[in-house]
C-alpha positions as CSV (number, residue, x, y, z in Angstrom):
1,X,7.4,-14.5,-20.5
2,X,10.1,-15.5,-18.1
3,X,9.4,-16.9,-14.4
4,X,9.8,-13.9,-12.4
5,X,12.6,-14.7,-10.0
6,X,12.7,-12.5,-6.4
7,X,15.8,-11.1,-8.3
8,X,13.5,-8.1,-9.4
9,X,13.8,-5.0,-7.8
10,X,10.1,-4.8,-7.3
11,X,7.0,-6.4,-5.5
12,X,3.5,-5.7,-6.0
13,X,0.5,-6.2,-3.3
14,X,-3.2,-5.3,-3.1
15,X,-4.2,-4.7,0.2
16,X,-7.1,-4.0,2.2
17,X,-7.7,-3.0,5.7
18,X,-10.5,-3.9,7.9
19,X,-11.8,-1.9,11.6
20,X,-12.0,1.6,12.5
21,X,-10.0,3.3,9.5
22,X,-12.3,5.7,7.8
23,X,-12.9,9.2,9.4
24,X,-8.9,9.4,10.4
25,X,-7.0,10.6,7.5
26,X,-6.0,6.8,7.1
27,X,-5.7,7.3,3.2
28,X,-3.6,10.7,3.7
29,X,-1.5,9.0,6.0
30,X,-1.1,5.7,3.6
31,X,-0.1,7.8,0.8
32,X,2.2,10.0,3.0
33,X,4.2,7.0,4.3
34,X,4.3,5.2,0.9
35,X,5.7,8.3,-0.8
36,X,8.3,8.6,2.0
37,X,9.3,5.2,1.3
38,X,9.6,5.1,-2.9
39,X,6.6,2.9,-2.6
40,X,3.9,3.8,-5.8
41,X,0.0,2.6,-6.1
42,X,-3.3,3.9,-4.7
43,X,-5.7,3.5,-1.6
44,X,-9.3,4.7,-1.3
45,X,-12.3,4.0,1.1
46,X,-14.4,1.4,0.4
47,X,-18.4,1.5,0.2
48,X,-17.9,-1.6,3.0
49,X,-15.9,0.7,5.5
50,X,-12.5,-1.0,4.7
51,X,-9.6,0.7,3.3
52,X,-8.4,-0.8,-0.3
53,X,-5.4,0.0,-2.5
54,X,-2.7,-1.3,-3.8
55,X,1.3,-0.9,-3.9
56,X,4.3,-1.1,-5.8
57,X,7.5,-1.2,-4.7
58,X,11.5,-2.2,-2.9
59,X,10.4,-5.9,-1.1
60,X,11.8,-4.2,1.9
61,X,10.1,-1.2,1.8
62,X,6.5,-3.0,1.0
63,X,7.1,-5.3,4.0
64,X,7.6,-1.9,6.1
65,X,4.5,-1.0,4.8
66,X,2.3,-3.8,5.1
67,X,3.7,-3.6,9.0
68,X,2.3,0.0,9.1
69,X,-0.9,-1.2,7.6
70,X,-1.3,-3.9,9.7
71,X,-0.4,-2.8,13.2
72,X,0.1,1.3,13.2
73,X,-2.2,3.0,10.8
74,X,-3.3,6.7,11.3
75,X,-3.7,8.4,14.8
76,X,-7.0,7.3,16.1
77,X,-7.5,4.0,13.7
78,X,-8.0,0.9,15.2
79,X,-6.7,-1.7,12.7
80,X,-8.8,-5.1,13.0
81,X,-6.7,-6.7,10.0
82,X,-4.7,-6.3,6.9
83,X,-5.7,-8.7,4.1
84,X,-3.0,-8.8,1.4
85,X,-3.7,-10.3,-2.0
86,X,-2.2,-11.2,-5.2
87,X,1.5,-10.4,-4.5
88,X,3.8,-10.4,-7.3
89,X,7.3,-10.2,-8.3
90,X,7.4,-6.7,-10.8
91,X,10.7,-5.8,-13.1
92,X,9.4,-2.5,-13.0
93,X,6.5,0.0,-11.4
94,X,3.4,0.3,-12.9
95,X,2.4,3.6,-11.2
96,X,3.3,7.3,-10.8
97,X,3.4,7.9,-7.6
98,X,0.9,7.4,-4.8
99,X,-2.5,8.6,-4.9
100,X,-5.7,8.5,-3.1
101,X,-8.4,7.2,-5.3
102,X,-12.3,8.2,-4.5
């Protein structure tokens, strides 16, 4: 397989999300956001109290969103942190969409 160069139109990042961000329509509002922004992947709440998912999409557009994730979140969150793991360069998605996984 070739060395995937940023050249590709996609990135791929898992993420998750640690503080007060269950009970606040954090996943609604992460799926809401991504859609808005042709980003694909999942979230869900984890059995620890974080937030977890992951997302496909435009570099610029998954930056915007790892911003979001990081510092806004849903009204009434209260975002400790935003761990990102394995990021990747993507030729393509590998998701429909954006959905909230339980």
């Amino acid at each position: 397989m070739a060395h995937l160069e940023s050249g590709h139109s996609y990135v791929s990042v898992e993420f998750e999300i640690f503080g007060k961000v269950q009970g606040v329509y954090f996943t609604k509002y992460c799926r809401d956001r991504s859609t808005e922004l042709d980003i694909v992947g999942w979230v869900k709440n984890s059995k620890r109290g974080t937030i977890m998912g992951k997302m496909q999409g435009p570099k610029a557009n998954v930056e915007g969103m790892i911003a979001w994730l990081s510092n806004e979140g849903s009204p009434g969150s209260k975002i400790e942190r935003c761990d990102l793991m394995n990021f990747e360069y993507l030729a393509r998605k590998e998701f429909n969409g954006f959905s909230i996984r339980f």
